[in-house]
N, C-alpha and C positions, 0 to 999 in steps of 0.2 A: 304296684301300689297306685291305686287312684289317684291320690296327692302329686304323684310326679306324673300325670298326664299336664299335657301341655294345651294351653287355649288358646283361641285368638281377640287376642285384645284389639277394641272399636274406640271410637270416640261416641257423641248420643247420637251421631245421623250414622252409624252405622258403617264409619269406615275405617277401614284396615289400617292398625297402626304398631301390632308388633304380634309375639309369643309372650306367653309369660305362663310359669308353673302354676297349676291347678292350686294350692296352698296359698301361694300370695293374692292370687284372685279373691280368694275367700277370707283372706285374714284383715282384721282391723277395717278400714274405709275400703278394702278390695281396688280390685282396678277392673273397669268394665270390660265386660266381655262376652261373646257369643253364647247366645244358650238358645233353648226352644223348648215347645211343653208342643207335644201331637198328640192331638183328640181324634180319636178315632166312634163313628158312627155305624148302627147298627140298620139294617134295612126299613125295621121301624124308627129310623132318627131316634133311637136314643144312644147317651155316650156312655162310653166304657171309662169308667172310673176307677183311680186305685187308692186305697192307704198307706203311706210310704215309709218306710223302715228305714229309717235314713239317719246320718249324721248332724244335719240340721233340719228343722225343723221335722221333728217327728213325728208322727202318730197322725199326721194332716192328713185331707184326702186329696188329692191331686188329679192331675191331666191324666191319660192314657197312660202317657209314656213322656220321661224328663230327661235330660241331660245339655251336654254342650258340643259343638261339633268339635273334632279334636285334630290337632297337627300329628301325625302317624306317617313313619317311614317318607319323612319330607314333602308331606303331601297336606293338604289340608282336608277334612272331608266333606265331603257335598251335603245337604238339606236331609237327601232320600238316604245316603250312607248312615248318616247319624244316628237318623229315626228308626230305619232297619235293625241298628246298634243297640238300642235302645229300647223300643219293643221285646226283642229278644230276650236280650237282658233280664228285661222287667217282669214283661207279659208272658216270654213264651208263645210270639207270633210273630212269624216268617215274615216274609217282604211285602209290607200294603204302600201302595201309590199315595205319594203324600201332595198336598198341594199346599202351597208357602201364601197365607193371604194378607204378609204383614208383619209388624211387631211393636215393641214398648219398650220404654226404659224405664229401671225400678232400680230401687236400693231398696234391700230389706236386712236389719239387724237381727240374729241369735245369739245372743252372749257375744265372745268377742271374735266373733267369726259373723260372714256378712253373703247376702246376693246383691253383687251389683252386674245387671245382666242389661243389656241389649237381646229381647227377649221375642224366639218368631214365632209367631202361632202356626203349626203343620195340623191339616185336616186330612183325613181319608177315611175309608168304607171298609166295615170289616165286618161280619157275619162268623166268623171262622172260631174254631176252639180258645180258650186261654188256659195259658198253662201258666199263673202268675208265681214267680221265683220268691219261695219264702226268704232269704235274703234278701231280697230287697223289698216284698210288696208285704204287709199283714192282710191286706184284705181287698177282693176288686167288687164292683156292683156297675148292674147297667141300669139311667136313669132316662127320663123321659127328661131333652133337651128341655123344654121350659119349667119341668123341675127342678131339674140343677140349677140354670137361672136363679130364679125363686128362691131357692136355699141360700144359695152362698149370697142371696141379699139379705136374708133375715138369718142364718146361720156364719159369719163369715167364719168364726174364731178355729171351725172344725176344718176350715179349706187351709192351702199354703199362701203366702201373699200373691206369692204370680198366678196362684189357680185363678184366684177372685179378680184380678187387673186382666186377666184372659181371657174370664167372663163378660168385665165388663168391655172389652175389645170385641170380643164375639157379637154383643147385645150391638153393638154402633155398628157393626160392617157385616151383619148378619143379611141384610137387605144385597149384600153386593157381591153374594156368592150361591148358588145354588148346590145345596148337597146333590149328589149323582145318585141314581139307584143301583145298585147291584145289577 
């Protein structure tokens, strides 16, 4: 059960300060903790986008691929573990090289269920199949990166909160990272 995964709860600069069950993270004011949204890019710079079938906030379009990194067999797991996790999951694609440029702190309310994330933006390159999991994705699309932009400035209501606080991360520190070509 999702709900009894375990997170790693942060304070806002990002440091380690316990476990605590995936449920309490998310109920009421939450307690912050670890998550990441990976954008993954196509040889022409555009991103791979999903609509997310999910528990909170539904029917939004989203990053590549979302989750949190999780405490597993006493271990915690790394940036690339996750995302591999999670793509899979999601997309239906094997292991792409992630690159970590960052992240933000949010609180966002659903009913009475909440994200309160310490949240890192994971970049990487991917040209390869999607095989997006009807459980969890309704719909994936690849857009031209200063489309997206664009949208979830005059569209935001259609993004998730973190999509659009991702965007706008991406738009500030877009200058201080070079996408790679294939």
């Amino acid at each position: 059960n999702t709900q009894d995964q375990i997170l790693l709860v942060v304070d806002d600069k990002d440091k380690f300060l316990g476990y605590e069950k995936r449920v309490v993270c998310h109920t009421g004011l939450g307690k912050r903790h670890r998550a990441f949204v990976t954008l993954l890019f196509d040889k022409d710079k555009k991103v791979l986008l999903q609509r997310r079938k999910h528990r909170l906030f539904d029917n939004l379009w989203d990053l590549t691929a979302i989750s949190h990194p999780l405490h597993v067999d006493g271990r915690d797991e790394t940036w690339q573990e996750a995302s591999d996790r999670a793509l899979k999951k999601e997309m239906g694609i094997a292991h792409v090289e992630i690159e970590n440029i960052g992240g933000f702190n949010y609180y966002a309310k659903d009913g009475k269920n909440c994200e309160n994330e310490h949240c890192v933006v994971l970049i990487g390159n991917y040209d390869g199949e999607i095989k997006s999991n009807p459980e969890e994705v309704y719909d994936v699309k690849r857009m031209e990166y200063k489309d997206f932009i664009g949208d979830i400035d005059k569209n935001p209501s259609k993004y998730a909160p973190w999509a659009i606080l991702a965007a706008g991360f991406l738009k500030k520190h877009f200058k201080l990272f070079n996408l790679k070509k294939n």
